[in-house]
C-alpha positions in Angstrom: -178.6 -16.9 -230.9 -179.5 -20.2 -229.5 -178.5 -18.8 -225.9 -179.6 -15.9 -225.7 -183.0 -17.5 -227.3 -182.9 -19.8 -223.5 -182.1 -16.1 -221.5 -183.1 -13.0 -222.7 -186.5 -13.5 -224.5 -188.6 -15.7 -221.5 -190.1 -12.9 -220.4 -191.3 -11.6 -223.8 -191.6 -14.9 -225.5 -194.6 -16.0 -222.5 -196.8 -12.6 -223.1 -198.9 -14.0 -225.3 -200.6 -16.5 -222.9 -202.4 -13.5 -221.3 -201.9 -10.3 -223.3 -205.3 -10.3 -224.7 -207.5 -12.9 -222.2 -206.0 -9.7 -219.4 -207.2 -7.0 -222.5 -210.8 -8.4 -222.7 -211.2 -9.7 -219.1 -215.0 -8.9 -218.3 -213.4 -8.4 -214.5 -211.5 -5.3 -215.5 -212.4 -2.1 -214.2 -212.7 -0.1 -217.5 -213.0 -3.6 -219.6 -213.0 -3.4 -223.1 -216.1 -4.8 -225.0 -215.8 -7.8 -227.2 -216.8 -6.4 -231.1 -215.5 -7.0 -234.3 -214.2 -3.8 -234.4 -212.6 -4.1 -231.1 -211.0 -7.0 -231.8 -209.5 -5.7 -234.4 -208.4 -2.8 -232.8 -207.0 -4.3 -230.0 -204.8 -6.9 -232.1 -203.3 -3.8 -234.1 -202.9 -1.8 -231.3 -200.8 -4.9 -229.6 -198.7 -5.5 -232.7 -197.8 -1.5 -233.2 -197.2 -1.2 -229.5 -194.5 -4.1 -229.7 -193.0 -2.8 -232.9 -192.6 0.6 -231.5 -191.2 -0.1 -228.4 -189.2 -3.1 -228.9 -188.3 -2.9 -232.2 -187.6 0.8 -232.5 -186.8 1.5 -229.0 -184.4 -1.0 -227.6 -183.6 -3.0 -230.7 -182.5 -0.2 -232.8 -182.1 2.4 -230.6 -181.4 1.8 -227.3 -179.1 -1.3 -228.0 -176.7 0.7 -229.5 -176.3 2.7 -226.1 -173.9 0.3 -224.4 -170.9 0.5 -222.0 -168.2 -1.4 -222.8 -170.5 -4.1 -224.7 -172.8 -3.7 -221.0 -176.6 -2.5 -221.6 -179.2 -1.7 -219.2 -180.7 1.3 -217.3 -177.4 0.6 -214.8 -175.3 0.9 -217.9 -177.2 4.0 -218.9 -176.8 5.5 -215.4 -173.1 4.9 -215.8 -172.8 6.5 -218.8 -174.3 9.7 -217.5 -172.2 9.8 -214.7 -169.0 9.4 -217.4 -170.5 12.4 -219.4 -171.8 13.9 -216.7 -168.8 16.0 -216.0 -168.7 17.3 -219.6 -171.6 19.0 -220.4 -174.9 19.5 -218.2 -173.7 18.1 -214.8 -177.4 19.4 -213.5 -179.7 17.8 -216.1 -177.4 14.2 -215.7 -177.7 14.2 -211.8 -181.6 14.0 -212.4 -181.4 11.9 -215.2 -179.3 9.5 -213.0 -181.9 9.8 -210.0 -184.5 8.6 -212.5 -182.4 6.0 -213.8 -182.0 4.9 -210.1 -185.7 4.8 -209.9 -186.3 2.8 -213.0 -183.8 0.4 -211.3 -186.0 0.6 -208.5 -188.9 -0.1 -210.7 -187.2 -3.2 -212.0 -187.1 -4.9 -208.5 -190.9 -4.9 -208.6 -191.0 -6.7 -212.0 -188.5 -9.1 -210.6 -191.1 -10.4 -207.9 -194.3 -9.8 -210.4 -192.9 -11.7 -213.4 -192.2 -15.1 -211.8 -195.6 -14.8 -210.0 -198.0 -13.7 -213.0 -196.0 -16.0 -215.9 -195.6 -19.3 -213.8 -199.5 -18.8 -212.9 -200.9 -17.8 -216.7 -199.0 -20.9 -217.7 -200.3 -23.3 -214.8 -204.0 -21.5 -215.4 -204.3 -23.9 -218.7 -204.9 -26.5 -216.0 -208.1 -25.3 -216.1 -208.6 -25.5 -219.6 -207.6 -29.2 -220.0 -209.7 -30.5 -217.1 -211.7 -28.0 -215.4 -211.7 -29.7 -212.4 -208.3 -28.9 -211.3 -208.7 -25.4 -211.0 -208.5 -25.4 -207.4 -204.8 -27.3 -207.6 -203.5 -24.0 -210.1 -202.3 -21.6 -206.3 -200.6 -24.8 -205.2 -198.9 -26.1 -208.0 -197.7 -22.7 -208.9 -196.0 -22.2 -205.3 -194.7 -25.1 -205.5 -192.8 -24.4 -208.8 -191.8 -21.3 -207.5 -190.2 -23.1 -204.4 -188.3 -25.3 -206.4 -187.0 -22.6 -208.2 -185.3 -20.5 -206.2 -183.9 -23.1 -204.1 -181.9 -24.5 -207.5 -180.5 -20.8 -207.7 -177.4 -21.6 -205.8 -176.6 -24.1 -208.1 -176.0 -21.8 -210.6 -177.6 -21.6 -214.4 -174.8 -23.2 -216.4 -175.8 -26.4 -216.4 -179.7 -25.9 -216.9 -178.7 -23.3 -219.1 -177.9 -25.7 -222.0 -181.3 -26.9 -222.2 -182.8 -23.4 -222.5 -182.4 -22.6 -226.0 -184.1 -25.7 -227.1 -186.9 -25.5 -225.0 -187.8 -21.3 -225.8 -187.2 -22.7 -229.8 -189.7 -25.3 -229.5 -191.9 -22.8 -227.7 -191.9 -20.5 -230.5 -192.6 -22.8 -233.4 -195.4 -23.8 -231.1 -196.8 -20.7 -230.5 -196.6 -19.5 -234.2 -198.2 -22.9 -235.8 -201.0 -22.7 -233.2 -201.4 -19.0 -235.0 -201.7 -19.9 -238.1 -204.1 -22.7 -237.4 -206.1 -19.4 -236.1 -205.5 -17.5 -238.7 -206.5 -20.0 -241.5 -209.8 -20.3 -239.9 -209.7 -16.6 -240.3 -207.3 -14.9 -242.5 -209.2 -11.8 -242.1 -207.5 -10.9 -239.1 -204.1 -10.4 -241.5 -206.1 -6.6 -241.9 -204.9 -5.7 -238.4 -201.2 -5.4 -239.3 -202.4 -2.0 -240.7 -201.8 0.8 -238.7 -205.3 2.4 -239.3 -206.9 -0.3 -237.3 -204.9 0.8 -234.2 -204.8 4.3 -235.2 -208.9 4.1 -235.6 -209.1 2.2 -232.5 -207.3 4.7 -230.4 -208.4 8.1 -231.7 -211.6 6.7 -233.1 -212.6 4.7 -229.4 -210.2 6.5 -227.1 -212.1 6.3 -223.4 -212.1 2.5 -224.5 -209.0 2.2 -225.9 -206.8 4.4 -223.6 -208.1 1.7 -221.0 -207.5 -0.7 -222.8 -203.4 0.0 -223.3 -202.6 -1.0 -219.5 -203.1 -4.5 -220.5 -201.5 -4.0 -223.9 -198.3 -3.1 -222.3 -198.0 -6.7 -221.5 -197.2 -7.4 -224.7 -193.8 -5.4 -224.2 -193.1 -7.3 -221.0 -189.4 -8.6 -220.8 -188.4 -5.6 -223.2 -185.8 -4.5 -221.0 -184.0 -8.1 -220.6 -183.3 -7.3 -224.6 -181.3 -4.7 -223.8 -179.9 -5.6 -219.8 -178.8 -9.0 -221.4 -176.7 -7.4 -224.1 -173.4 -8.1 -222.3 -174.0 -11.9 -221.9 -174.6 -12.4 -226.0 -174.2 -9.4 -228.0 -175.9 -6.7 -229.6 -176.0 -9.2 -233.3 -177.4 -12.5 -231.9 -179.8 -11.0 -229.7 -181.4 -8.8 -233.1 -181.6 -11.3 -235.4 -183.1 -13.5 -232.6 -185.5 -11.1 -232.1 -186.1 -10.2 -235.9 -186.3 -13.9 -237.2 -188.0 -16.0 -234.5 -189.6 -14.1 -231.8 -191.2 -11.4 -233.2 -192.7 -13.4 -235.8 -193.9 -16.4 -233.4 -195.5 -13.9 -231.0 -197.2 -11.6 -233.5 -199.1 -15.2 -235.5 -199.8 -16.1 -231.5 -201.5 -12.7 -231.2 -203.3 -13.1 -235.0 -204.1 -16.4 -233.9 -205.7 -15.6 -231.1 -207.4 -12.7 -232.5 -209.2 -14.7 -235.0 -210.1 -17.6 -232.5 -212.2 -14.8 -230.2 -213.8 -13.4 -233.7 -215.0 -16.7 -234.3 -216.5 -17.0 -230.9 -216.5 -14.8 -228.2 -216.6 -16.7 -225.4 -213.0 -17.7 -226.0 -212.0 -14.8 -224.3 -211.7 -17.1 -221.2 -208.3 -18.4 -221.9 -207.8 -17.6 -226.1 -203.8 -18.8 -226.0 -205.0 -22.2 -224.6 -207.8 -22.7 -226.5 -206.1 -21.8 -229.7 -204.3 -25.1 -229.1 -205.8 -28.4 -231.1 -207.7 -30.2 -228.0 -204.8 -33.7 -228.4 -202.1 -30.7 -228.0 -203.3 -29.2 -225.1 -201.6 -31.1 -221.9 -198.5 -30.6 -224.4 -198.6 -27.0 -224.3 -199.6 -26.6 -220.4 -196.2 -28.7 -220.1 -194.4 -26.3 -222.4 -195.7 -23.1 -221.1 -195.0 -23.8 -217.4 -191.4 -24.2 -218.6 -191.1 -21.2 -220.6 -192.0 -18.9 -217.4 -189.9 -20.8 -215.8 -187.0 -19.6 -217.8 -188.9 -16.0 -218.1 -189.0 -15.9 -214.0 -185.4 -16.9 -214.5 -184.3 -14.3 -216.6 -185.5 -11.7 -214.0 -184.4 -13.6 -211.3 -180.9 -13.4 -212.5 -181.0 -9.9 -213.7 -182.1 -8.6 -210.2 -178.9 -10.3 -209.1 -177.3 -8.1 -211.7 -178.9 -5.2 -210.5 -177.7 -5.7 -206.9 -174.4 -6.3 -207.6 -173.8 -3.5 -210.2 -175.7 -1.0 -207.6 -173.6 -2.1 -204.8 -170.3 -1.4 -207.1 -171.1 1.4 -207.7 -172.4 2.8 -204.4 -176.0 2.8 -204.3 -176.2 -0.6 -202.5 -173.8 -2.1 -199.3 -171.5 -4.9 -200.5 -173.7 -7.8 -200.4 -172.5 -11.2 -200.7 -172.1 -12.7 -204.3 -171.4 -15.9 -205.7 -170.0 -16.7 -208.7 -172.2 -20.1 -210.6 -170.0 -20.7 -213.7 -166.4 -20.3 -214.3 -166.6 -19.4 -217.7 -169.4 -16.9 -218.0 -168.8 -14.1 -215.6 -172.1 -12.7 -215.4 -173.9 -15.9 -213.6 -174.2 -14.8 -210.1 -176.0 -15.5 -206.9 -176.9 -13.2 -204.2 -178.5 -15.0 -201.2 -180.1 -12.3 -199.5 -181.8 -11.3 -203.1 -182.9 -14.6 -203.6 -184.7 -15.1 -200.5 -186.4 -11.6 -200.4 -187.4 -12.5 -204.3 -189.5 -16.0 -203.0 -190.8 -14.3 -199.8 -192.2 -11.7 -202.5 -193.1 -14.1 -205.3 -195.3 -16.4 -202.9 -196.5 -13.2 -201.1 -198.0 -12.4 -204.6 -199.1 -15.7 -205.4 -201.5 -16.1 -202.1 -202.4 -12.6 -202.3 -203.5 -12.1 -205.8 -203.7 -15.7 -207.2 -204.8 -15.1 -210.9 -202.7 -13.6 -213.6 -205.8 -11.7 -214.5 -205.4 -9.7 -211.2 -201.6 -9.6 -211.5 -201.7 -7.9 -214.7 -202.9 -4.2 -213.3 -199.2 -4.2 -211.2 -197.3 -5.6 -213.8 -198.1 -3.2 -216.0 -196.8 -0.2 -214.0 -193.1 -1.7 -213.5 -193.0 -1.8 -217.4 -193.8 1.3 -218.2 -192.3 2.7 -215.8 -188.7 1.4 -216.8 -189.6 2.1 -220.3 -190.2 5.4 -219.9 -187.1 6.4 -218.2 -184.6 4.2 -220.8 -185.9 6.1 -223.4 -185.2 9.4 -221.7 -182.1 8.4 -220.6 -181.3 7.1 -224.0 -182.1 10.8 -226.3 -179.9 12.3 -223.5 -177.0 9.5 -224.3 -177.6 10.6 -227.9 -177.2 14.4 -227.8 -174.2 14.2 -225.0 -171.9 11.3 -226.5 -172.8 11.5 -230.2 -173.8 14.8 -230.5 -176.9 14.2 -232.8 -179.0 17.2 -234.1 -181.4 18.4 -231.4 -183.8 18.2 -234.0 -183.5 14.9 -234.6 -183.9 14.1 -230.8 -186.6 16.2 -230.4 -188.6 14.4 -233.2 -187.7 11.0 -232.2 -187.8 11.6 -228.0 -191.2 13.0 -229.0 -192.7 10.2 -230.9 -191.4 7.9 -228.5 -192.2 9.5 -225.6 -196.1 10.3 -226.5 -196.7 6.7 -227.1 -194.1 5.4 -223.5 -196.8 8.4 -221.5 -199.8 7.3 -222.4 -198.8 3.7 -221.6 -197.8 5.0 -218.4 -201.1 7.4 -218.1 -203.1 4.2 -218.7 -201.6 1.9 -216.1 -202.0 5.0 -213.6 -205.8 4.2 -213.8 -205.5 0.9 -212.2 -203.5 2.6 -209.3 -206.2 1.2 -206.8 -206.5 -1.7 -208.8 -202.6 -3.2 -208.0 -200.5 -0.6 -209.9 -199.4 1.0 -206.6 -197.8 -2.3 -206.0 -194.7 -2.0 -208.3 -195.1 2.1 -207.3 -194.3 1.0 -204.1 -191.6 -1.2 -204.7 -189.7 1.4 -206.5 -190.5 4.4 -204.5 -189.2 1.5 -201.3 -186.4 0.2 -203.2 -185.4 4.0 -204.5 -185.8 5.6 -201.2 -182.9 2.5 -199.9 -180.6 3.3 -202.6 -180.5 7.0 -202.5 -180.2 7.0 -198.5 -177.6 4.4 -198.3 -175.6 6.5 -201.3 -175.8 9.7 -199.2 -174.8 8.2 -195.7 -172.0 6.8 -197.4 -170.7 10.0 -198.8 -171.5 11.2 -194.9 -169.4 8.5 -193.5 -166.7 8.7 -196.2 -166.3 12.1 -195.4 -165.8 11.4 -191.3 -163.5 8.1 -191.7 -161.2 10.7 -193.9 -160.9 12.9 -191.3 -160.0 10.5 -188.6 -157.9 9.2 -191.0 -155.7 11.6 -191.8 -153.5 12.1 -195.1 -151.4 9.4 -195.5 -148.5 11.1 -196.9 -147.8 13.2 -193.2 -148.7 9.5 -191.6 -145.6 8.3 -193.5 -143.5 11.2 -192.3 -144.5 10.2 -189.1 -143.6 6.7 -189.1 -140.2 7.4 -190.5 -139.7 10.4 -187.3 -140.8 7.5 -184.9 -138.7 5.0 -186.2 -136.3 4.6 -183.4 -139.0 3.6 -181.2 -141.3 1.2 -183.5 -140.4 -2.2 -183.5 -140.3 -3.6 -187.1 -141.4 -7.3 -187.0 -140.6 -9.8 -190.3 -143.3 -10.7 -192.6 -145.7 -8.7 -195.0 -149.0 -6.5 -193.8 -151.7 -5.9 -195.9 -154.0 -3.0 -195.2 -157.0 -2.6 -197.0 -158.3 1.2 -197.4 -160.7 2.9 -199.4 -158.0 5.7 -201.7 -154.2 7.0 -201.5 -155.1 10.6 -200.1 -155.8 8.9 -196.3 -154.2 6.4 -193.7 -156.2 3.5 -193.1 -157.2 3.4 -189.4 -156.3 -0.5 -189.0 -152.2 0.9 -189.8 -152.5 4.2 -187.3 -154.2 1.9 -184.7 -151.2 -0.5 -184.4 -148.5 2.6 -185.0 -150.1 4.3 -181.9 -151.3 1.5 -179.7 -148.8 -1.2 -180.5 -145.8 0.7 -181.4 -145.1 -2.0 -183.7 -145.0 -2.5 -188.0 -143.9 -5.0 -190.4 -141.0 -5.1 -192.7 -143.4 -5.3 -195.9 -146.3 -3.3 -195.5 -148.9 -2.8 -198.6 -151.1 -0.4 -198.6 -154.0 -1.7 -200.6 -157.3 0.5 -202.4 -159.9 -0.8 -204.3 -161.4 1.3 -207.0 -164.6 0.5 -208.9 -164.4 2.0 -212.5 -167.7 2.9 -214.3 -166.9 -0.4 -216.9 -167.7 -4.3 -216.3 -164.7 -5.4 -216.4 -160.6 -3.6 -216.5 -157.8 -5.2 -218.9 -155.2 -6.9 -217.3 -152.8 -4.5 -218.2 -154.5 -1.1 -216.7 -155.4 -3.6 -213.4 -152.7 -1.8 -211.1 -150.9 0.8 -209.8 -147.9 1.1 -207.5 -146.4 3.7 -205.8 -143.3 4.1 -203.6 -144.9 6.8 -201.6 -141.6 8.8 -201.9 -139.5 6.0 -200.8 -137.6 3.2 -201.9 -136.7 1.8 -198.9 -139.1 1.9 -196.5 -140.8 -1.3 -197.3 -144.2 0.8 -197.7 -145.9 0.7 -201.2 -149.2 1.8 -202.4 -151.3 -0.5 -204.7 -154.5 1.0 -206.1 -156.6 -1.7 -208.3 -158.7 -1.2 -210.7 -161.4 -3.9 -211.0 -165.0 -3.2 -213.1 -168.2 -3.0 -211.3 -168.8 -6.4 -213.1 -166.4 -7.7 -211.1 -165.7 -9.4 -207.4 -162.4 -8.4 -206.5 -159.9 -11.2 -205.6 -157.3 -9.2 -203.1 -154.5 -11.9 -203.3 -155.4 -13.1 -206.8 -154.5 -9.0 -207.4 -151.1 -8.9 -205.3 -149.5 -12.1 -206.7 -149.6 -10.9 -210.2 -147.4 -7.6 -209.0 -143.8 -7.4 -210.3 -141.3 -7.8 -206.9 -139.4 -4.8 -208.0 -142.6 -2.4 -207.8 -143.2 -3.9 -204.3 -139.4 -3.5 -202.5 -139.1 -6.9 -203.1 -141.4 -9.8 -203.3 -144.6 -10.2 -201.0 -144.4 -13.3 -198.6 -148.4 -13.7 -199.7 -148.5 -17.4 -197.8 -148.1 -15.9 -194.5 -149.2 -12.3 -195.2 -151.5 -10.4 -192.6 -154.4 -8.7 -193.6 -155.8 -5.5 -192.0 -159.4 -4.7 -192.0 -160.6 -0.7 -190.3 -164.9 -1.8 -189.9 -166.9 1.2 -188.7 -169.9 0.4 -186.0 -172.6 3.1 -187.2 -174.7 4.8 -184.8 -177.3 7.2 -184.9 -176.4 11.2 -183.9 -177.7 14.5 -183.6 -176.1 16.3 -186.3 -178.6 17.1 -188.5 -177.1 15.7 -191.8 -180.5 13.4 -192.7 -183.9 13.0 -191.1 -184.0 10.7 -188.1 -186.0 7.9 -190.1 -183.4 8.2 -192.8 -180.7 7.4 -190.5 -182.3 4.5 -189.3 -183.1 2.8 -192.7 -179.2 3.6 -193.4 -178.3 2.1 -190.0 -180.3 -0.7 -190.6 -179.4 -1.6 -194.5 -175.5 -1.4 -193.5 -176.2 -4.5 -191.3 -177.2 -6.3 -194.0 -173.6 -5.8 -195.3 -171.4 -9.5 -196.7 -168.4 -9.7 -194.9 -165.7 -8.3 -196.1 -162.9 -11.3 -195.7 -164.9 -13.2 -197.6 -166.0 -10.7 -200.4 -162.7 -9.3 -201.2 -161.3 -12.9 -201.1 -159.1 -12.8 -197.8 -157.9 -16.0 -196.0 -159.7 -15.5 -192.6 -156.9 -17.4 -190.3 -155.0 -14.5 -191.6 -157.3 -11.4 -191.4 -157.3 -8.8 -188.5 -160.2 -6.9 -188.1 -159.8 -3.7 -186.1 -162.9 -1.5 -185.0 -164.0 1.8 -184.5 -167.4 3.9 -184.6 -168.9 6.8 -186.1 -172.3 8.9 -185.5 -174.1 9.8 -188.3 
């Protein structure tokens, strides 16, 4: 609990310093009057938006949608390509493509949350001493700098101090509301749903407005549910139930009765809830809480990346590994870069939460909307619960995830297109570099050849191949074709070793394989030939570890053991380049062109000692 306390709930846990200043922001487009009733209103509307969607949605429902202990929309996208086979093929592959897109969406809130949470936090500046108001763009950049050069380090070690700080951050934020709400118990009314259903039906131009700021209140809701692999579905539910639900929903009371009191406190409510001697304190405490919120994402992006690369919808990037005993710290370099460029981007461009908040909102709903589709179609295909019952509940749930998403489409000129555009960018990336793989997949086998008349071939020419001592190692991508690398020295060098492995990787739709189901060796329909076939089986959680995988084969699968200290290893790379086959549009091919040179290396990702690697070449026109 205490971990996933530092981890999943940063995000969520730092809404309250600008849920409700963004909700009653006189600077809003459509802004929402400040009234009695309102306030009301608002509050109730705030607390049953956070209990439906977080509590109901991903807590209860889509929590219990995992793969293999894994959650997430990439989880959910996996899961309908597992079922997708069994019933309704059609109605998964479009449920995927939106699933892709909601991963899309999530990119965007990767680069928006660490802007708009370090700067809400660093804002308070301005309610401690005015004067530094000027300092609040520097300071935040600054911040930002800082951390995302520290991400190569890794989060194990910081990641120990976490838990503390988010559980002093919560007690904080739940004392300061019930100083607010002793000053004006009243507010207590507004857990009733007739205050938000009265405020919605009742003021609905004004409220309907009003619910593209109350989605911030859901903000991080996904992490909940992406993070479920790191901690469990148990500890992160009774984290949620016990600490943070409570803390934020006093914060929100709190606040509530501080702006009935006096209006004016609109400006910055979360701060000025604060007793005056706590206030430098809290500043302190905030700015490190969006810190770990903007870490959270940070590090889920990198889980994104690596998960869409495994599983085709991204080229192998390269990925480091920060802690040896928790498998799901990574790094990505390239991600981390393009995330600060973004974040500081934002930060100069924007440089208020309060004009952050229009785009933030769109990435939420967004990837709300489409978990919750993705998860009723989980429901009816791998549990097989009453269509009834998923029509009731995908109906409920639905209404309210729309007309978040309707609301937030309001402020489209107002910075919602931002995260639009991120997906729709991000989305258009993914899908293209998935179909001109399949294109160049499809060519490479053909070239290729099948592997079992290559072998018939090498045994007719063996009379004039020379067989040289040692053990070969050729990498290739199944067992139905020859790898190029092996033809290439057969036909231009006339030459092959004693031991020769042919090695595929396969990436199975689960995070991670047992030991025991890690292999597979075949003969290739002889025992003495010194030719086997290994296929491995790794999880797209995983970064496969090529030697680490043939030293753990048994010598009498392999013909005899594998001289791995002074194996070769083959490597066929394929130089795109653009053609006139019409297979994509022109653009398309040059955005897949250009994303596969963004490629890591493949020594180095699949583990190879480079002194030892042989990289042969070849091109093909897409």
């Amino acid at each position: 609990m205490v971990g996933a306390l530092g981890v999943v709930f940063g995000d969520i846990g730092t809404s309250p310093i600008y849920t409700l200043q963004t909700v009653f922001n006189p600077g809003d487009p459509h802004p929402v009057p400040v009234s009695t009733e309102n306030v009301y209103g608002v509050v109730s509307l705030v607390f049953w938006s956070v209990m439906i969607i977080v509590t109901v949605t991903y807590v209860l429902l889509a929590m219990r949608a995992d793969n293999d202990g894994e959650g997430g929309i990439m989880a959910l996208i996996t899961l309908l390509r597992r079922w997708s086979g069994q019933r309704g093929a059609r109605a998964a592959g479009i449920l995927a493509a939106l699933g892709i897109f909601g991963a899309s969406l999530f990119f965007g809130d990767s680069m928006i949350t660490p802007a708009i949470s370090v700067l809400s936090a660093v804002e308070g500046l301005k309610v401690v001493e005015p004067s530094l108001g000027e300092a609040v763009v520097p300071i935040t950049a600054v911040i930002i700098v800082v951390l995302f050069l520290v991400q190569r380090r890794g989060t194990a070690a910081v990641g120990r101090v976490f838990g503390p700080i988010m559980i002093a951050w919560f007690l904080a934020i739940g004392a300061c509301g019930v100083i607010g709400i002793t000053d004006h118990p009243e507010i207590l009314k507004a857990l009733s749903p007739a205050y938000a259903a009265g405020f919605l039906f009742g003021h609905f131009g004004t409220a309907f407005f009003a619910l593209a700021a109350v989605v911030l209140a859901v903000t991080g809701a996904e992490a909940l549910y992406a993070d479920m692999g790191h901690f469990g579905r148990r500890p992160i539910t009774r984290a949620w139930l016990f600490l943070v639900f409570p803390a934020c929903v006093l914060s929100y009371l709190g606040q509530g009765a501080l702006i009935l009191a006096d209006p004016h406190n609109i400006s910055s409510p979360f701060f000025l809830l604060v007793p005056g001697w706590g206030r430098w304190p809290m500043v302190l405490l905030a700015t490190a809480a969006t810190v770990i919120a903007s870490q959270a994402v940070i590090t889920g992006a990198y889980s994104v990346t690596s998960q869409a690369a495994q599983l085709g919808y991204l080229p192998r990037l390269r990925i480091a590994h920060t802690s040896e005993s928790t498998v799901g710290q990574i790094y990505v370099p390239w991600i981390n870069w393009l995330l600060m460029v973004s974040v500081l981007t934002l930060v100069f461009a924007f440089r208020s939460s309060a004009a952050l908040a229009f785009a933030f909102g769109m990435a939420v709903t967004g990837t709300i909307t489409i978990t919750t589709l993705l998860f009723f179609y989980i429901a009816r295909a791998k549990w097989g619960t009453p269509r009834w019952l998923i029509g009731v509940g995908a109906a409920l749930l639905l209404t309210v995830d729309l007309l978040f998403v309707a609301a937030n489409l309001t402020k489209l000129v107002h910075g919602a297109w931002l995260p639009l555009l991120i997906g729709l960018t991000m989305f258009t990336v993914m899908t293209t570099w998935q179909h001109g793989r399949e294109l160049v997949t499809a060519e490479r086998a053909r070239r290729e050849g099948p592997l079992d008349e290559f072998i018939e071939e090498l045994r007719a020419k063996e009379a004039t191949t020379l067989r040289v001592p040692g053990t070969a190692v050729f990498l290739n991508r199944g067992k139905e074709t020859a790898p190029l690398a092996m033809r290439a020295n057969l036909e231009h060098n006339h030459v092959r070793h004693n031991q020769v492995v042919i090695l595929a990787l396969t990436t199975e739709p689960v995070p991670r394989v047992p030991a025991d189901q890690r292999v597979t060796v075949d003969g290739l329909g002889y025992a003495d030939d010194g030719i086997v076939h290994v296929t491995a089986h790794v999880g797209y959680m995983e970064t496969p570890d090529v030697p680490g995988i043939l030293a753990a084969l048994d010598p009498a699968s392999t013909e005899g053991p594998l001289q791995l200290d002074e194996a070769s290893y083959f490597l066929s790379t394929i130089e795109l380049r653009r053609g006139a086959a019409p297979t994509m549009a022109p653009w398309r091919k040059r955005l897949f062109i250009a994303t596969s040179y963004i490629t890591a290396d493949a020594a180095e990702y699949f583990g190879l000692p480079r002194d030892r690697t042989v990289i042969m070449g070849s091109h093909i026109e897409v």
